[in-house]
PyMOL Python script that loads the backbone (N, CA, C, O; Angstrom):
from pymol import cmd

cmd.read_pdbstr("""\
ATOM      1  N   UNK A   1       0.830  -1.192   0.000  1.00  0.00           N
ATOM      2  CA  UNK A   1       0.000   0.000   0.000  1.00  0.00           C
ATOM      3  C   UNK A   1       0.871   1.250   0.000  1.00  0.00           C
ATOM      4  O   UNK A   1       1.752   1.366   0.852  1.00  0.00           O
ATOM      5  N   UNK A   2       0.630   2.329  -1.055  1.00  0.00           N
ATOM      6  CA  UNK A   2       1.119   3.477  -0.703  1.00  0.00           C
ATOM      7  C   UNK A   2       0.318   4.769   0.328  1.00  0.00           C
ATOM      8  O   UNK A   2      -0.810   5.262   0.313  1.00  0.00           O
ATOM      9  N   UNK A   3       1.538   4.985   1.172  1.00  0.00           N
ATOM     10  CA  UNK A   3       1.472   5.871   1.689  1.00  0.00           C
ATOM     11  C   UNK A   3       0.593   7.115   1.145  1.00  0.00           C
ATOM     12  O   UNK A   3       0.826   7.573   0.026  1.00  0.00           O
ATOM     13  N   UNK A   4      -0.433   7.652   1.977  1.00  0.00           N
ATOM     14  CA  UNK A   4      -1.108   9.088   1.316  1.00  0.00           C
ATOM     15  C   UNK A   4      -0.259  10.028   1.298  1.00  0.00           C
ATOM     16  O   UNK A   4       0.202  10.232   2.422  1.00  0.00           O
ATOM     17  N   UNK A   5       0.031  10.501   0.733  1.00  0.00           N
ATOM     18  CA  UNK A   5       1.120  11.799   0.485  1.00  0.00           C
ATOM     19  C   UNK A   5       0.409  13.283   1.108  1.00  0.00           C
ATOM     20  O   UNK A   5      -0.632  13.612   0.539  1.00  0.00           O
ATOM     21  N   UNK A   6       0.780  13.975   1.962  1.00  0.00           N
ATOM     22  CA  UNK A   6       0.055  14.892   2.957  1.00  0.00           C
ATOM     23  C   UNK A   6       0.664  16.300   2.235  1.00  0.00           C
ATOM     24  O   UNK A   6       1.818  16.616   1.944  1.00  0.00           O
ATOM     25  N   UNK A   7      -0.248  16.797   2.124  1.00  0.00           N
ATOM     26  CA  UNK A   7      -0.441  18.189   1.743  1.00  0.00           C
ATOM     27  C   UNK A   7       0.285  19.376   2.418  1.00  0.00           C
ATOM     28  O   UNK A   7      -0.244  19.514   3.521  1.00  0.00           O
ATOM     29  N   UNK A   8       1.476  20.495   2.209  1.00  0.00           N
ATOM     30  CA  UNK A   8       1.429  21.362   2.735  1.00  0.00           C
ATOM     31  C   UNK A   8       0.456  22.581   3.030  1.00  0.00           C
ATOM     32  O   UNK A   8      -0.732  22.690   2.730  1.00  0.00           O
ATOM     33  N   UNK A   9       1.482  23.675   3.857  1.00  0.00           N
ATOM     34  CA  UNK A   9       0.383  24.860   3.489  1.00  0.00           C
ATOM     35  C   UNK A   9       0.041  25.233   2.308  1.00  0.00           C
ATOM     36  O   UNK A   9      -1.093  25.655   2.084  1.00  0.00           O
ATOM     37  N   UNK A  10       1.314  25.096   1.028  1.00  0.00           N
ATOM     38  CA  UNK A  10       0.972  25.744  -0.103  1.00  0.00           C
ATOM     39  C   UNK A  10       0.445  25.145  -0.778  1.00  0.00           C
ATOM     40  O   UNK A  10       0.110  25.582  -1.879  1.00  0.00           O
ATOM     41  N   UNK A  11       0.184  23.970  -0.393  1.00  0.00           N
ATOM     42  CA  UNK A  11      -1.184  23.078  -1.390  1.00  0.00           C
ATOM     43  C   UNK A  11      -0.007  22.438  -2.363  1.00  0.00           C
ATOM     44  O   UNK A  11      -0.312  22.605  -3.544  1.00  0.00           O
ATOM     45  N   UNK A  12       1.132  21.818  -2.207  1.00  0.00           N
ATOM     46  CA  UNK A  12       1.952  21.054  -2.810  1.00  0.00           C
ATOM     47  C   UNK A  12       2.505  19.572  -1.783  1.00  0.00           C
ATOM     48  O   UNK A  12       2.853  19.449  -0.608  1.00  0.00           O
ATOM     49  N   UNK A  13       2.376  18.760  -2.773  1.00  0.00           N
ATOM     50  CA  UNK A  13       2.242  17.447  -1.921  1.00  0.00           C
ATOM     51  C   UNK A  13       3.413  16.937  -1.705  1.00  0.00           C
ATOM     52  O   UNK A  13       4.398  17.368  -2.305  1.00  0.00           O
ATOM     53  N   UNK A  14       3.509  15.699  -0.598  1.00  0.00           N
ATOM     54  CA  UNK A  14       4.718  15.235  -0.887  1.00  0.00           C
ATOM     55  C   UNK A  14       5.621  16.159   0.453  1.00  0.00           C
ATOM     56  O   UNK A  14       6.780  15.900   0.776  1.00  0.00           O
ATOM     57  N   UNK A  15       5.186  16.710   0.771  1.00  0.00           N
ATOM     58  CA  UNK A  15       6.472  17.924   2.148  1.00  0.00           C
ATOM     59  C   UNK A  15       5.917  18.236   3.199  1.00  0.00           C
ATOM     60  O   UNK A  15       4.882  18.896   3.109  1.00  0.00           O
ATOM     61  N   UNK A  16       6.338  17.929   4.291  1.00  0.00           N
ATOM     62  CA  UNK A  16       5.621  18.125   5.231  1.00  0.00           C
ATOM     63  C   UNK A  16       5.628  19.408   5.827  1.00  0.00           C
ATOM     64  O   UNK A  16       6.701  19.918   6.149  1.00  0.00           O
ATOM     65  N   UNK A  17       4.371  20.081   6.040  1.00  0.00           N
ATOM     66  CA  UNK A  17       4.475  21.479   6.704  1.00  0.00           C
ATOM     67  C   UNK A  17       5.319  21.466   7.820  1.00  0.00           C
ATOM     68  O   UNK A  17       5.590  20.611   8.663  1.00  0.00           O
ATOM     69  N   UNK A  18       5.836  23.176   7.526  1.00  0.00           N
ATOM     70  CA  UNK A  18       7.317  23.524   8.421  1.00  0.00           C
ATOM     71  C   UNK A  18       6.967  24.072   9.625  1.00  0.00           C
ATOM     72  O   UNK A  18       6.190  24.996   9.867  1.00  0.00           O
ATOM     73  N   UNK A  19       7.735  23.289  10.462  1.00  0.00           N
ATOM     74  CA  UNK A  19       7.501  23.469  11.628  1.00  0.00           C
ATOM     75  C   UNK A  19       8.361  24.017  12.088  1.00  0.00           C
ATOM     76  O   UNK A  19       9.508  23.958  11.643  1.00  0.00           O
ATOM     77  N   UNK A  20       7.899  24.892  13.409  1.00  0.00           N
ATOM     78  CA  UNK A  20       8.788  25.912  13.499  1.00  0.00           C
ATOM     79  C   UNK A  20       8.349  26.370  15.004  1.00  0.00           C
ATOM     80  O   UNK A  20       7.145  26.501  15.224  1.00  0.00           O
ATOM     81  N   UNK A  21       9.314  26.624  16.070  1.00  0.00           N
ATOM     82  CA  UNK A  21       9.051  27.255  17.367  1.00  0.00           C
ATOM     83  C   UNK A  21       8.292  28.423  17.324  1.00  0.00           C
ATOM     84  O   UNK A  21       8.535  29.342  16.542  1.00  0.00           O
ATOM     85  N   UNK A  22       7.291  28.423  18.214  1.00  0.00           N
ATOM     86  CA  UNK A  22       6.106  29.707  18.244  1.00  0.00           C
ATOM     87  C   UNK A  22       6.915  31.044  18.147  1.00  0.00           C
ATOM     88  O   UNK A  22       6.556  31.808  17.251  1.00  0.00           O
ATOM     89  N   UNK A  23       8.149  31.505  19.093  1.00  0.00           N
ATOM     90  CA  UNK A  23       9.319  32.624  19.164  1.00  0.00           C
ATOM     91  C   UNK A  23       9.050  32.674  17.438  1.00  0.00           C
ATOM     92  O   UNK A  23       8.424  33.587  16.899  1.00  0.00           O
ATOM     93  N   UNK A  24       9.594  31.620  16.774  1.00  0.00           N
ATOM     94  CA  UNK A  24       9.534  31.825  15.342  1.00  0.00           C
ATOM     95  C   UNK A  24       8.696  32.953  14.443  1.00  0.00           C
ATOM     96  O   UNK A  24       8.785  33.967  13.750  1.00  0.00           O
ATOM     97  N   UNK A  25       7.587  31.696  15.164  1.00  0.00           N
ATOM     98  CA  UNK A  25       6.683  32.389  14.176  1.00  0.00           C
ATOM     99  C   UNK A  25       6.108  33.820  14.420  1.00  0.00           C
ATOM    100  O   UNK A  25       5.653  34.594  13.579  1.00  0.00           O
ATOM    101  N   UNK A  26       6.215  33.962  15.547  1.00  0.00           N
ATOM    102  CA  UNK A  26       6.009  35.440  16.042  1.00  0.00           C
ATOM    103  C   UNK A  26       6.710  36.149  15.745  1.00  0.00           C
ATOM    104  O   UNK A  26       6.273  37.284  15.937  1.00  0.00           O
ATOM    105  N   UNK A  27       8.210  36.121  15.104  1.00  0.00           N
ATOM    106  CA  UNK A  27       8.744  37.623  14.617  1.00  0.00           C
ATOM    107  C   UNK A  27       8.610  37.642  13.115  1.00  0.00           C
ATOM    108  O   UNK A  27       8.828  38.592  12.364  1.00  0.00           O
ATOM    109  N   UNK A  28       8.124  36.150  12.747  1.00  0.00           N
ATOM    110  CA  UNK A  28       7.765  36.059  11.336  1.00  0.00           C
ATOM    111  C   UNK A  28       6.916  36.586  10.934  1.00  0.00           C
ATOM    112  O   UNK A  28       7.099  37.311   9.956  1.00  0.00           O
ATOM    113  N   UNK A  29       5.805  36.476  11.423  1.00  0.00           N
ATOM    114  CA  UNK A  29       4.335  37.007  11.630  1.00  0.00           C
ATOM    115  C   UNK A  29       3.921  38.281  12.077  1.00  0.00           C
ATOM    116  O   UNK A  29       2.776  38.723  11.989  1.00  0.00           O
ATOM    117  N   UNK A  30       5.220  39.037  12.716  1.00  0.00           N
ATOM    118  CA  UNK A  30       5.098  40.323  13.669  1.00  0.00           C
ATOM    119  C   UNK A  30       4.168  40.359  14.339  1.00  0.00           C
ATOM    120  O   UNK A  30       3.498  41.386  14.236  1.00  0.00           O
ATOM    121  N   UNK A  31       3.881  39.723  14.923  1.00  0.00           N
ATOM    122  CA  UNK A  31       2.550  39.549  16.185  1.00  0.00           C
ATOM    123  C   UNK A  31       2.985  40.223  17.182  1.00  0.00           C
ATOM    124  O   UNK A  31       4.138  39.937  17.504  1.00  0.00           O
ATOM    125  N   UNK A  32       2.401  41.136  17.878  1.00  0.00           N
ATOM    126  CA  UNK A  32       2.390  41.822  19.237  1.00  0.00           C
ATOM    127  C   UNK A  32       2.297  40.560  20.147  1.00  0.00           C
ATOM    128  O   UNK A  32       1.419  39.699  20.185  1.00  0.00           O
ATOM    129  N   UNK A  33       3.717  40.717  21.041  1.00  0.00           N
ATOM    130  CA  UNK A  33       4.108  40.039  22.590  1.00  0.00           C
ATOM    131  C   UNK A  33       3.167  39.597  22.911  1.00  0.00           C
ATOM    132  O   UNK A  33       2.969  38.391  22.761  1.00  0.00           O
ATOM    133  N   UNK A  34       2.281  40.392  23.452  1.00  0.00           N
ATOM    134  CA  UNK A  34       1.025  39.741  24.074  1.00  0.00           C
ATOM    135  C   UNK A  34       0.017  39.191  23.740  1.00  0.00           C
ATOM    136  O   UNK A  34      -0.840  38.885  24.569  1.00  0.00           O
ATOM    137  N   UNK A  35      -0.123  38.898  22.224  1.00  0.00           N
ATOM    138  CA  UNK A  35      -0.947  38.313  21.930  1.00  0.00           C
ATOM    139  C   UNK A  35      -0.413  37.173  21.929  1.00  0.00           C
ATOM    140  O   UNK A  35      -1.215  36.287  22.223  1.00  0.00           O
ATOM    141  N   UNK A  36       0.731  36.791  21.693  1.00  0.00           N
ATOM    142  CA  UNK A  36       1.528  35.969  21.540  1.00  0.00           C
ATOM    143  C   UNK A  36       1.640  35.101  22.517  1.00  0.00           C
ATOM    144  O   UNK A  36       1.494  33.885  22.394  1.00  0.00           O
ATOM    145  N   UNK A  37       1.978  35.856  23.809  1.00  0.00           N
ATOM    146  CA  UNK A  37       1.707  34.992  24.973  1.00  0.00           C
ATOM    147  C   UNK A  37       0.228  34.747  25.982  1.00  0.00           C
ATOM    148  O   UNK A  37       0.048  34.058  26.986  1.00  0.00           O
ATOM    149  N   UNK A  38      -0.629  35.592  25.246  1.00  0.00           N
ATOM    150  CA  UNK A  38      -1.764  35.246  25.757  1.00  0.00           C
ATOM    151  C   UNK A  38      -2.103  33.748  24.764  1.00  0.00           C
ATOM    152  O   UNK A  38      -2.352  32.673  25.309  1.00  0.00           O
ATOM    153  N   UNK A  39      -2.062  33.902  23.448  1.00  0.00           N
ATOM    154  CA  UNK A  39      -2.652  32.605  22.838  1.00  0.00           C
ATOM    155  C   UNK A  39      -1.645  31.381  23.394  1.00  0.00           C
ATOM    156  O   UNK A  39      -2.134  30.258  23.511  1.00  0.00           O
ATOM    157  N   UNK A  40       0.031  31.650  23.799  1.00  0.00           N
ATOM    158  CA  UNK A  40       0.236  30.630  24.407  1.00  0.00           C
ATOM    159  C   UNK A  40      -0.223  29.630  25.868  1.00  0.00           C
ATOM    160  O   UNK A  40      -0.264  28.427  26.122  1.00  0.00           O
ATOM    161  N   UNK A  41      -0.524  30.930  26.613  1.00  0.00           N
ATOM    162  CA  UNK A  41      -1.345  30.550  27.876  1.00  0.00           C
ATOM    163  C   UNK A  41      -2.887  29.844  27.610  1.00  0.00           C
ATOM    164  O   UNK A  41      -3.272  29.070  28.486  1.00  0.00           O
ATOM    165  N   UNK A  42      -3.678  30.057  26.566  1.00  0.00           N
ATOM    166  CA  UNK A  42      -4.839  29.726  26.118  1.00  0.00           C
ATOM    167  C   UNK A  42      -4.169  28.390  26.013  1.00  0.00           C
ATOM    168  O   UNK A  42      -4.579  27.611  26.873  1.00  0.00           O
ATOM    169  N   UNK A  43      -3.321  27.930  25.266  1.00  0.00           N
ATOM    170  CA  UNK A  43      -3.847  26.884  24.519  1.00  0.00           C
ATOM    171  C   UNK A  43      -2.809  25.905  25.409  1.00  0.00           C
ATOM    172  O   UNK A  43      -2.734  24.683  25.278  1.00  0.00           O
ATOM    173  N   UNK A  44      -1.956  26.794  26.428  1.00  0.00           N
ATOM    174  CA  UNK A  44      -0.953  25.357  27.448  1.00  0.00           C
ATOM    175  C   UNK A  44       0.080  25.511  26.988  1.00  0.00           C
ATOM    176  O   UNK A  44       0.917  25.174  27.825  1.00  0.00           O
ATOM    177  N   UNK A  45       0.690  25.960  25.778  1.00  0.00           N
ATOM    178  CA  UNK A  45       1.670  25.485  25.321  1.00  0.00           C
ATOM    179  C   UNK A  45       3.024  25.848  25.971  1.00  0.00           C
ATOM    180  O   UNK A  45       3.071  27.013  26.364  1.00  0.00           O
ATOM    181  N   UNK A  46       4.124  25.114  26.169  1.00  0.00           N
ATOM    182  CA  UNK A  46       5.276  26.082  26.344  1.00  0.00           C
ATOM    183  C   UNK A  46       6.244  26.766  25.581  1.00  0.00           C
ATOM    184  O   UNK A  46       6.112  26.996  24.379  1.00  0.00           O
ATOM    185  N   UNK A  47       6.978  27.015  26.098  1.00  0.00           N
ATOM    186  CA  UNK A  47       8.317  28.057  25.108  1.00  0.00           C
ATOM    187  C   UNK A  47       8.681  27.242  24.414  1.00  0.00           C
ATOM    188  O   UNK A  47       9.058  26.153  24.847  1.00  0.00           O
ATOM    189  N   UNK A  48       8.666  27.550  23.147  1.00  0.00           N
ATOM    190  CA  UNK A  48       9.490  26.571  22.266  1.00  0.00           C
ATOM    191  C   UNK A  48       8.625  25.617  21.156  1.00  0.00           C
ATOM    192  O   UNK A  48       8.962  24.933  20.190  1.00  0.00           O
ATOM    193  N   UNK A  49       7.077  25.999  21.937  1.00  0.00           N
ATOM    194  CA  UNK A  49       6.448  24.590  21.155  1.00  0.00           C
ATOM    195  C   UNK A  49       6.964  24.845  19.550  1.00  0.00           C
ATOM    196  O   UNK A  49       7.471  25.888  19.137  1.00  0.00           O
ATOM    197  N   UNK A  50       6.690  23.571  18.731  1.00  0.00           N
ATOM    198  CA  UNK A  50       7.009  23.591  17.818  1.00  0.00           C
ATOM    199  C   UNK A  50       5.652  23.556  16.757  1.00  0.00           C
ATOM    200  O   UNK A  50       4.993  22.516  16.780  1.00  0.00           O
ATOM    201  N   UNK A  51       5.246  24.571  15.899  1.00  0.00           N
ATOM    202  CA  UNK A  51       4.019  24.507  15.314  1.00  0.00           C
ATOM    203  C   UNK A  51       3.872  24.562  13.967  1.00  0.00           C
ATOM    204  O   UNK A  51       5.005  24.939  13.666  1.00  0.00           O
ATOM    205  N   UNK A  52       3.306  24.461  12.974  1.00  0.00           N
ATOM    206  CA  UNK A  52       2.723  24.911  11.672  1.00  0.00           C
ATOM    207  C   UNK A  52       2.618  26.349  11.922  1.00  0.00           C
ATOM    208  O   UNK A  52       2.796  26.982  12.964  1.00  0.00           O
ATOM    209  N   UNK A  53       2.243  26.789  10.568  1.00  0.00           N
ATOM    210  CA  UNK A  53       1.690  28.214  10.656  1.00  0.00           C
ATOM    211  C   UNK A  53       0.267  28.511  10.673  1.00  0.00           C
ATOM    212  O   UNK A  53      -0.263  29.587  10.952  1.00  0.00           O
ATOM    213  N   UNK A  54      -0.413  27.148  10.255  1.00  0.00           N
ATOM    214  CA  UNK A  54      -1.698  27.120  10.075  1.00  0.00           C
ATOM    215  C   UNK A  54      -2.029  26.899  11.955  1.00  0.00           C
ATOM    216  O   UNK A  54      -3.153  27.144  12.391  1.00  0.00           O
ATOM    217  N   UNK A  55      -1.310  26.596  12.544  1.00  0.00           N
ATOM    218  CA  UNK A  55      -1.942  25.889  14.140  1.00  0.00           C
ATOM    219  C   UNK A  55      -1.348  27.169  14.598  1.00  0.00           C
ATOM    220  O   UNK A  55      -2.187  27.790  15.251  1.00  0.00           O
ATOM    221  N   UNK A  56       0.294  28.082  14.460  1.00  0.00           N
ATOM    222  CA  UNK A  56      -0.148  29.567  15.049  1.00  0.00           C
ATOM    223  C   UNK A  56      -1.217  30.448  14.541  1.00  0.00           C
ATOM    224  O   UNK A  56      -1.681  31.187  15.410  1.00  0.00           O
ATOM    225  N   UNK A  57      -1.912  30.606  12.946  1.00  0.00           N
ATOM    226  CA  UNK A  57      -2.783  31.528  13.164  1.00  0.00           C
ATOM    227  C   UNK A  57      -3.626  31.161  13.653  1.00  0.00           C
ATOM    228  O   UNK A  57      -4.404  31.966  14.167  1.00  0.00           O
ATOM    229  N   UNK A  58      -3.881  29.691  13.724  1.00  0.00           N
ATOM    230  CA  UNK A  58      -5.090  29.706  14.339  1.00  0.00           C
ATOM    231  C   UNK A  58      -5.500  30.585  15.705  1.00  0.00           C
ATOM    232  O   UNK A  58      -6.374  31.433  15.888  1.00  0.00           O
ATOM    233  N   UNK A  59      -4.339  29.927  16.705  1.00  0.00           N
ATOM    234  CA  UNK A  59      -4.435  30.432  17.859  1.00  0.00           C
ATOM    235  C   UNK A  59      -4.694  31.703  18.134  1.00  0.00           C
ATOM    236  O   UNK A  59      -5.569  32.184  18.854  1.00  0.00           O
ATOM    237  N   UNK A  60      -3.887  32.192  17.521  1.00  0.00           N
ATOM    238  CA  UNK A  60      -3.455  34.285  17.519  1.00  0.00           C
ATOM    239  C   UNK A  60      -4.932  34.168  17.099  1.00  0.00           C
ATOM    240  O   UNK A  60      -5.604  34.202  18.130  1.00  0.00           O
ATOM    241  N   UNK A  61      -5.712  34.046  16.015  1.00  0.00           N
ATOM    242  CA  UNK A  61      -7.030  34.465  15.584  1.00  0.00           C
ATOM    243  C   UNK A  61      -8.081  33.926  16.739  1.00  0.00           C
ATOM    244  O   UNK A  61      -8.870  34.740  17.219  1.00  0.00           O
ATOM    245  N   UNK A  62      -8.090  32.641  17.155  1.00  0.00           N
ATOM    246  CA  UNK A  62      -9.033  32.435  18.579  1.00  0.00           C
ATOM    247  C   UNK A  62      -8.629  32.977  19.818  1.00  0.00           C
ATOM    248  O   UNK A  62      -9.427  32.813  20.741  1.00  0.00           O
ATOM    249  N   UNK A  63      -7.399  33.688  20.104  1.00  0.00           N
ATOM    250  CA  UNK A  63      -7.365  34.471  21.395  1.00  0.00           C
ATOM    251  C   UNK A  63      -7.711  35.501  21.021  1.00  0.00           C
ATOM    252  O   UNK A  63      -8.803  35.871  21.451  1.00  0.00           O
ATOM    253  N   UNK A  64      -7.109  36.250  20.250  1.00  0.00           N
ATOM    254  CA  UNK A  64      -7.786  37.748  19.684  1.00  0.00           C
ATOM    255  C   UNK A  64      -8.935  37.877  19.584  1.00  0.00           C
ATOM    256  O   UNK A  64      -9.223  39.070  19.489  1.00  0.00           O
ATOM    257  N   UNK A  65     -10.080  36.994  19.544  1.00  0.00           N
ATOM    258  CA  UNK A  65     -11.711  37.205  19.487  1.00  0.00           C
ATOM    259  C   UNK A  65     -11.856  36.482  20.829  1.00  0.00           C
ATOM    260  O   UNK A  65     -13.016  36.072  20.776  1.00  0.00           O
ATOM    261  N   UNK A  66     -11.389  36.125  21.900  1.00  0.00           N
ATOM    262  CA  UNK A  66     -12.068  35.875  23.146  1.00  0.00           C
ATOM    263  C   UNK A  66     -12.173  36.555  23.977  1.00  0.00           C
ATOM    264  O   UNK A  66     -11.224  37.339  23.966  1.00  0.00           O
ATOM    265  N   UNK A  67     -12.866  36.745  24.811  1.00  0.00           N
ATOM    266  CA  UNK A  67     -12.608  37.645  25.391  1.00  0.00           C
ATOM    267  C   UNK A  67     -11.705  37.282  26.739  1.00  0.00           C
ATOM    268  O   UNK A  67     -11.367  36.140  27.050  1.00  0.00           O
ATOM    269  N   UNK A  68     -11.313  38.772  27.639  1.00  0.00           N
ATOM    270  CA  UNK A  68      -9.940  38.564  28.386  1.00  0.00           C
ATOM    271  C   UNK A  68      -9.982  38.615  29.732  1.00  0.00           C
ATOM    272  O   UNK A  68      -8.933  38.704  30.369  1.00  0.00           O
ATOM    273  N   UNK A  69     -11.149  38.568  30.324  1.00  0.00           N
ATOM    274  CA  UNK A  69     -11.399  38.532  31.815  1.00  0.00           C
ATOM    275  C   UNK A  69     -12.676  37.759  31.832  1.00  0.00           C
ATOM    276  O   UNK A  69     -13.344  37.884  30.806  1.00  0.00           O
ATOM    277  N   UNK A  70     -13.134  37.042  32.701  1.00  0.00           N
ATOM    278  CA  UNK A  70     -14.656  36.454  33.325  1.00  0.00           C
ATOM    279  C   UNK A  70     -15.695  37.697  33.219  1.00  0.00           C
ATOM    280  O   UNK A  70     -15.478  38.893  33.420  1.00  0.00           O
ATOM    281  N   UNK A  71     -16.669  37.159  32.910  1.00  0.00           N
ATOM    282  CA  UNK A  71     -17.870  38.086  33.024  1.00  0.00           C
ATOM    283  C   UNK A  71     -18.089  38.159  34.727  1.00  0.00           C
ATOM    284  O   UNK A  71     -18.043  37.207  35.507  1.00  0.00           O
ATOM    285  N   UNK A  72     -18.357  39.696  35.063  1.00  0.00           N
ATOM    286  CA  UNK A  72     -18.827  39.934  36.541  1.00  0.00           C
ATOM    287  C   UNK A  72     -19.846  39.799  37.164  1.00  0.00           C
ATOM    288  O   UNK A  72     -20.823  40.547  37.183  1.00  0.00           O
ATOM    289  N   UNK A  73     -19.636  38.617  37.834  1.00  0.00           N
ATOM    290  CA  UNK A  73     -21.194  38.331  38.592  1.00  0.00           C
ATOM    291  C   UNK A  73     -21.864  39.147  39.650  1.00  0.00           C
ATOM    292  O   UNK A  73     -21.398  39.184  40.789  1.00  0.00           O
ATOM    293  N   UNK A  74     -23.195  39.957  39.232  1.00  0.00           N
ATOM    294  CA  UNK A  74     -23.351  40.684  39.635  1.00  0.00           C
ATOM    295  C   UNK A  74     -24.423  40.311  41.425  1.00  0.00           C
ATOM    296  O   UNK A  74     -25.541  39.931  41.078  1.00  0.00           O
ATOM    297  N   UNK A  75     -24.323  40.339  42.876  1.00  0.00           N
ATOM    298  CA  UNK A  75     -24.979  39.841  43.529  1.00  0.00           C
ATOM    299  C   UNK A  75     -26.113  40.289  43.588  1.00  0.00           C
ATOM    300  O   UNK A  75     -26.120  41.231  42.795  1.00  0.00           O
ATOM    301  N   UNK A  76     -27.294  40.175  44.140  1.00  0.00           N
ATOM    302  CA  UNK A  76     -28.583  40.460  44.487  1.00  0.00           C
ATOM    303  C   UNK A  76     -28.999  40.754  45.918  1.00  0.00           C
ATOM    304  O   UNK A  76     -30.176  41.006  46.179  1.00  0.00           O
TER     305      UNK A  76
END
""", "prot")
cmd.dss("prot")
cmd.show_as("cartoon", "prot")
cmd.util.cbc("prot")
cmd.orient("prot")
């Protein structure tokens, strides 16, 4: 049986998407610090993880739309 041949980001087969430490991709990407380390705290990861670019934007794009404190419960 042959192997399925896995798709990069650029939609060319055969190579496996480049992986690369989050530090990376953040000066690649020019992402502001803190978003940077807020989506790392979201998602657990530590220094260094090693990611796609498709699994950092993700992140940066789902912390940037969450919101950043608990809603305040108001007493009665």
């Amino acid at each position: 049986m042959a192997k399925k041949e896995k798709e990069n980001e650029m939609g060319q087969q055969g190579a496996e998407p480049e992986r690369l430490p989050l530090e990376e991709w953040a000066k690649r990407e020019k992402t502001a610090p803190w978003l940077v380390e807020g989506a790392r705290v979201a998602r657990r990861w530590g220094a260094g993880q090693l990611l796609t670019g498709a699994e950092y934007r993700a992140a940066i794009a789902d912390f940037s739309g969450a919101p950043t404190s608990r809603p305040r419960q108001i007493k009665n």
